[in-house]
C-alpha positions in Angstrom: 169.8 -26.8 -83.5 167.2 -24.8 -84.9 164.9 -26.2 -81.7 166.7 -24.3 -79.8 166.3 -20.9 -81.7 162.5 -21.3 -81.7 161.7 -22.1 -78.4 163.3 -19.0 -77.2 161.8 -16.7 -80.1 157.9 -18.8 -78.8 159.0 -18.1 -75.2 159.1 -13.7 -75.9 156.5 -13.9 -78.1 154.3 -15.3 -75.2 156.0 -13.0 -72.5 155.6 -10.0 -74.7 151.7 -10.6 -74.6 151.6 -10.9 -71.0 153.3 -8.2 -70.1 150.9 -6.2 -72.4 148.1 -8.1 -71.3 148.8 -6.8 -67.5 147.8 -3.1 -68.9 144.3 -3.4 -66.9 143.7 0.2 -67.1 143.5 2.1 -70.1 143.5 6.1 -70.1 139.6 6.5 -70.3 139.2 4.8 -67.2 137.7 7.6 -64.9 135.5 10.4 -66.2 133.6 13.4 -65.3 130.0 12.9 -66.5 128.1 15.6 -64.7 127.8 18.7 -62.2 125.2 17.4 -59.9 122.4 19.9 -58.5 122.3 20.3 -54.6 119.2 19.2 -52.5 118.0 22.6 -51.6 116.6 20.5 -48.5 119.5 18.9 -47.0 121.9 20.4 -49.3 123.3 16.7 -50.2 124.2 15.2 -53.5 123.8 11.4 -54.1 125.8 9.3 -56.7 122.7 8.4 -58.6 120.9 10.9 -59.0 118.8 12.5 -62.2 119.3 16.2 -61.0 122.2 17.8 -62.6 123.2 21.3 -63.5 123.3 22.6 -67.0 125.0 25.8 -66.7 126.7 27.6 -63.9 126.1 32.0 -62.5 128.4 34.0 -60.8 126.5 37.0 -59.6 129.2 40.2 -59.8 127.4 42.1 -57.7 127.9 39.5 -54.9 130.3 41.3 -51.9 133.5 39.6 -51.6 132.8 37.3 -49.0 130.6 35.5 -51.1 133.4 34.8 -53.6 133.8 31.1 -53.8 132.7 29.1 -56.9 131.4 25.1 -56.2 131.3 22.5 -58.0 129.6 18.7 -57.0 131.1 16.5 -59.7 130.0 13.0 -60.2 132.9 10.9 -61.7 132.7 7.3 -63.0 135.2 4.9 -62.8 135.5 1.9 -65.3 137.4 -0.4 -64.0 136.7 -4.0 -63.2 137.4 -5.6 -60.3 140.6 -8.1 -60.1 140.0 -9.5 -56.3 140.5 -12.8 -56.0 140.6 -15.4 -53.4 144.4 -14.9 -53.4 144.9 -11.6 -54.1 143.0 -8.3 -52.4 140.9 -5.8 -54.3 143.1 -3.3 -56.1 140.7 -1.9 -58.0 139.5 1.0 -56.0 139.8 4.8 -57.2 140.9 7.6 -55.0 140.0 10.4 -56.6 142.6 13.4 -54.8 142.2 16.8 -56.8 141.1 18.5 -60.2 143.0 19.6 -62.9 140.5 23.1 -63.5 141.1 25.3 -66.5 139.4 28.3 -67.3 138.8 28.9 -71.0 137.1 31.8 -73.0 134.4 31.6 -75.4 136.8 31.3 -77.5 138.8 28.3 -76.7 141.8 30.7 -75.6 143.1 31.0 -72.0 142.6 34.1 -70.3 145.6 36.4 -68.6 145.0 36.2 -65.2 147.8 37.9 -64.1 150.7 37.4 -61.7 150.5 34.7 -59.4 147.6 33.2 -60.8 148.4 30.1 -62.5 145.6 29.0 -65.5 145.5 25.5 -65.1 145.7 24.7 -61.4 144.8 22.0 -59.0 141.8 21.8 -56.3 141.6 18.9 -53.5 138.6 16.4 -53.2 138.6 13.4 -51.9 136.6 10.5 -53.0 137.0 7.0 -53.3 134.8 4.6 -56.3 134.6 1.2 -55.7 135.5 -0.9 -58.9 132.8 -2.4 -61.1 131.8 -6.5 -60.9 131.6 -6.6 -64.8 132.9 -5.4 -67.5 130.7 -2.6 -69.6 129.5 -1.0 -65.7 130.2 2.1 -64.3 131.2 3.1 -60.6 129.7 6.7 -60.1 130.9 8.9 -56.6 129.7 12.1 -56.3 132.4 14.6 -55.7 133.0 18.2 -53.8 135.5 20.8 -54.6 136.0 24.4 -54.4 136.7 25.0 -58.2 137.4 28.2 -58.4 139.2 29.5 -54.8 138.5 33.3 -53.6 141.9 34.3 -54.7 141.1 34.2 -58.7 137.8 35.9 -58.6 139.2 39.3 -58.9 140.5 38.2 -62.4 137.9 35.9 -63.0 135.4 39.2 -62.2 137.2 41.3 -64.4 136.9 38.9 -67.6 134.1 40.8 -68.9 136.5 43.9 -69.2 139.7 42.3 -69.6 138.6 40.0 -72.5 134.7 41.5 -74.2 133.6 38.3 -72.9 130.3 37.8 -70.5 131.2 33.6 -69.9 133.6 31.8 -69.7 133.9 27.9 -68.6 136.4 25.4 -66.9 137.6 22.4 -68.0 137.1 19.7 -65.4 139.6 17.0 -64.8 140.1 14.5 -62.3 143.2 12.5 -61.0 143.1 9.2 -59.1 145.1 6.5 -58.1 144.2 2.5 -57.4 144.7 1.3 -54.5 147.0 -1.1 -56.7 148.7 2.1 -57.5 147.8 3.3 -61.2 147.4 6.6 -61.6 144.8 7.7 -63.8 143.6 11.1 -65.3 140.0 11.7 -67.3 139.6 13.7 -70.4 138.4 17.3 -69.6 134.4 18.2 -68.6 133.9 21.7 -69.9 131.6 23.6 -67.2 129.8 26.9 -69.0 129.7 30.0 -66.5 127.7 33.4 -67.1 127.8 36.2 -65.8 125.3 38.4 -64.0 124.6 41.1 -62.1 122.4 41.0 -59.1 120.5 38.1 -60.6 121.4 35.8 -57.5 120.4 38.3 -54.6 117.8 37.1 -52.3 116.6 38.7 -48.5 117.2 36.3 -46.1 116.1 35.8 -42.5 118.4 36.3 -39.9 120.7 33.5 -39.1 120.0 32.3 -42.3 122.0 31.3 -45.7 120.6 32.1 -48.6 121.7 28.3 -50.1 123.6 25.1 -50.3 126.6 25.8 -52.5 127.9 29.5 -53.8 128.4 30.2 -57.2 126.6 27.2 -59.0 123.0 28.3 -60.9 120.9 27.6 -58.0 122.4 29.4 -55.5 121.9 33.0 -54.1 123.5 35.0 -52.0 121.9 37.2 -49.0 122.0 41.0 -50.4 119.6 41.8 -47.0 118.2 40.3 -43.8 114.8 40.5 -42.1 114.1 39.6 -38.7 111.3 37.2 -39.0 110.1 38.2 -34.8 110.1 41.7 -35.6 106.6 43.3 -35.0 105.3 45.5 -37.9 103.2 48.0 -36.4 
């Protein structure tokens, strides 16, 4: 009889590890790991790269149809691959938007106002191929418009609203597999100063003055020249 009660109580012990066994992909499976610096050149970002930002400007001064803040995330993924002979690649991340939060100095959240949420989501798009080993990362370089024209009146007015001359976002990004786990990373906090004409550059006509607005490389065109123009 008592054959019968063990081989049952052996049969969920072994299902119960299986089942938790089939938990491939912890939380910390994706992460933000950097904001990558634009090729002034070709204006590209590459997954590998060694250039990366360390702090980000927005330039008050700028007019308002400069008001667009950038970011060029790259994002690791950890995951390993589970292809097999039998069974198609499910490993593959789809990175789809960012969690963005902006924070005071502080650690508090600011009072945007009406109609502008603090957190809120941007759209990307990126996909990061899983990893053939365990210990690797998967790196994509990412593009999103982090902080969309409609806050910066708020954001502008932090200085004044708060005593506060920076401020930062917290980056997050979401994912799913292609085998349909969802996954989110744990927050990159991207520092932001404020300036005033510190970014304004005289640019030739037909020309912009960089690759990406608002990040600490980039200016904005506060006059044009005419490079044909004869001085006399």
């Amino acid at each position: 009889m008592s054959r019968f009660i063990l081989v049952p109580m052996m049969l969920a012990t072994t299902l119960a590890v299986t089942v938790a066994g089939c938990n491939r992909f912890p939380d910390l499976s994706i992460q933000v790991v950097a904001n990558l610096a634009p090729d002034q050149t070709d204006c590209g970002v590459t997954d590998d790269q060694a250039a990366v930002l360390a702090v980000g400007v927005i330039d008050r001064a700028a007019p308002d149809i400069y008001w667009s803040y950038v970011i060029t995330p790259r994002v690791e993924s950890y995951i390993v691959s589970n292809a097999l002979e039998f069974q198609g690649e499910q490993g593959n991340m789809q990175i789809t938007d960012f969690d963005i939060t902006i924070v005071l100095p502080d650690g508090t959240l600011p009072d945007l106002g009406d109609g502008v949420p603090n957190p809120y989501k941007v759209q990307t798009s990126a996909v990061i191929p899983p990893n053939q080993s365990a210990g690797s990362a998967s790196q994509r370089a990412t593009f999103a418009i982090a902080i969309p024209p409609a806050y910066f009146p708020a954001v502008l007015a932090i200085p004044e609203t708060t005593g506060f001359n920076s401020f930062a976002i917290d980056i997050q990004a979401n994912g799913t597999t292609s085998g349909g786990f969802h996954q989110t990373s744990p927050a990159f906090r991207w520092p932001i100063n404020f300036c005033e004409n510190c970014l304004a550059t005289i640019c030739e006509l037909g020309d912009t003055a960089s690759c990406y607005p608002g990040q600490d490389i980039w200016q904005w065109c506060a006059g044009f020249v005419d490079p044909n123009a004869v001085t006399p």
